[in-house]
Wavefront OBJ file of the C-alpha trace (Angstrom):
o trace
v 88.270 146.571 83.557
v 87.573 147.170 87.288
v 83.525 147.146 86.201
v 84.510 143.350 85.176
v 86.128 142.520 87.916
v 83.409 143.621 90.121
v 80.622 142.037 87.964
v 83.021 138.617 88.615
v 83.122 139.091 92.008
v 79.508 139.950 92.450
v 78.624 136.450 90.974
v 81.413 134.371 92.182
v 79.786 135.851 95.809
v 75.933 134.888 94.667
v 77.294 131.654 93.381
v 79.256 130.720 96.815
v 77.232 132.275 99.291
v 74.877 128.963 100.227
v 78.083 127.236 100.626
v 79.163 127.210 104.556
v 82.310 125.945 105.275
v 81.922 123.044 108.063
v 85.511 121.593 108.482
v 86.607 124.054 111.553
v 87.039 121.572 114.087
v 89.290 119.213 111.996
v 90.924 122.445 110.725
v 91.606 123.315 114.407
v 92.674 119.876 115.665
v 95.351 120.012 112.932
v 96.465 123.463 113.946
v 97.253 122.712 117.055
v 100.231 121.628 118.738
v 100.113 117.556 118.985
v 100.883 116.506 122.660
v 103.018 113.013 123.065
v 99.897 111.083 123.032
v 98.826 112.272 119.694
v 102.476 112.182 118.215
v 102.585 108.476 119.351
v 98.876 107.450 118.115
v 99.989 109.299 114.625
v 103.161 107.198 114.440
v 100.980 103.773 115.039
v 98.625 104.661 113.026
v 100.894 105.000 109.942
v 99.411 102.922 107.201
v 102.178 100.034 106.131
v 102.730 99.812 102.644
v 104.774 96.693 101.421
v 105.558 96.191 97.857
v 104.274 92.805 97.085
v 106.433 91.546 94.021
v 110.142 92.285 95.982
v 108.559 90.481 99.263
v 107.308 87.488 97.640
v 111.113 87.430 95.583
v 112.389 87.640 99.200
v 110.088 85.024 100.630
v 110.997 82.501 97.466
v 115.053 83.225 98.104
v 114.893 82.183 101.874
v 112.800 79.181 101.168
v 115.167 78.138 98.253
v 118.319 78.584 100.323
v 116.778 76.816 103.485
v 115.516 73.934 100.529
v 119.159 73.963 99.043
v 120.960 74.225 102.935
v 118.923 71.523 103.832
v 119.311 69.563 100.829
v 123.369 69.920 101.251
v 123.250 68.511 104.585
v 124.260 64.272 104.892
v 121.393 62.374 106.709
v 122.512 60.631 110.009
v 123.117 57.606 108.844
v 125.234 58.746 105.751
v 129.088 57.768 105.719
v 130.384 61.366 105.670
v 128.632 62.034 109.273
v 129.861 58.675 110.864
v 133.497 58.822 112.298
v 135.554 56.116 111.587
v 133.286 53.869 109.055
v 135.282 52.575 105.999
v 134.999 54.316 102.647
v 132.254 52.871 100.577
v 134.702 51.420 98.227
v 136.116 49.183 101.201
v 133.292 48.225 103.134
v 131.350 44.510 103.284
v 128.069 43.717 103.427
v 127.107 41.024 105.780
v 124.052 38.772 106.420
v 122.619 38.488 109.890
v 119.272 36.547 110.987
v 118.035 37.220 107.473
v 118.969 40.978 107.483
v 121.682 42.596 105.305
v 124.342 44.608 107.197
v 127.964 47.131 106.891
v 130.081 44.857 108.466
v 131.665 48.728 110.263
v 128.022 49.459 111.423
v 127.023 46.226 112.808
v 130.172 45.127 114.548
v 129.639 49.350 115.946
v 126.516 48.107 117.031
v 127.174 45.126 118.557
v 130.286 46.567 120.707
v 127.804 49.236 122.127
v 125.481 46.772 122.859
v 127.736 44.681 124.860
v 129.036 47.059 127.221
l 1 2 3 4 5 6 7 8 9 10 11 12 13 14 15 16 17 18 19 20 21 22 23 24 25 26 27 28 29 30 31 32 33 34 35 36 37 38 39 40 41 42 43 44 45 46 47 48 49 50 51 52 53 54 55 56 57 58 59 60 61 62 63 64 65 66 67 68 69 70 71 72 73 74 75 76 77 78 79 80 81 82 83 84 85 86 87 88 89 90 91 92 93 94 95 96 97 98 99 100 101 102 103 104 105 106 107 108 109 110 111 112 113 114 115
């Protein structure tokens, strides 16, 4: 048994031997202690990996609820944003100089106007 171990040895030496081992300095550099240099060039050199499929589901959930938010919100010139304009149900429509009018809106108008 200790004849075949030899014999493995012997060949497993024959078979290695042109092999030289030419890693020592990388082998060294990561034996070392790292100084606060390397320590902070190691943590910015991290490589980022982002999953794609939950960031582009995040991406499409803010754009819908900034689409919807926006959506939600009255235009200026709606009737819930105006203070004290008529309900829809009560207001007139007027013609002046050719031009259709709210009778709330244009008399508005013209009271800013005058002073």
């Amino acid at each position: 048994m200790n004849d075949d171990r030899e014999e493995i040895r012997e060949r497993l030496a024959e078979e290695v031997a042109p092999l030289r081992f030419g890693g020592q300095d990388e082998v060294m550099r990561k034996a070392r202690q790292a100084g606060w240099r390397d320590r902070i060039s190691a943590f910015w050199n991290k490589e980022l990996i982002l999953p794609l499929q939950p960031l582009a589901l995040c991406v499409v959930v803010f754009v819908i609820a900034a689409a919807v938010w926006k959506l939600n919100e009255a235009p200026p010139g709606s009737p819930s944003t105006q203070s004290g304009t008529a309900p829809p149900a009560q207001r007139q429509l007027i013609e002046v100089g050719g031009n259709m009018y709210w009778k709330d809106l244009y008399d508005r108008a013209v009271k800013q106007h005058e002073h």
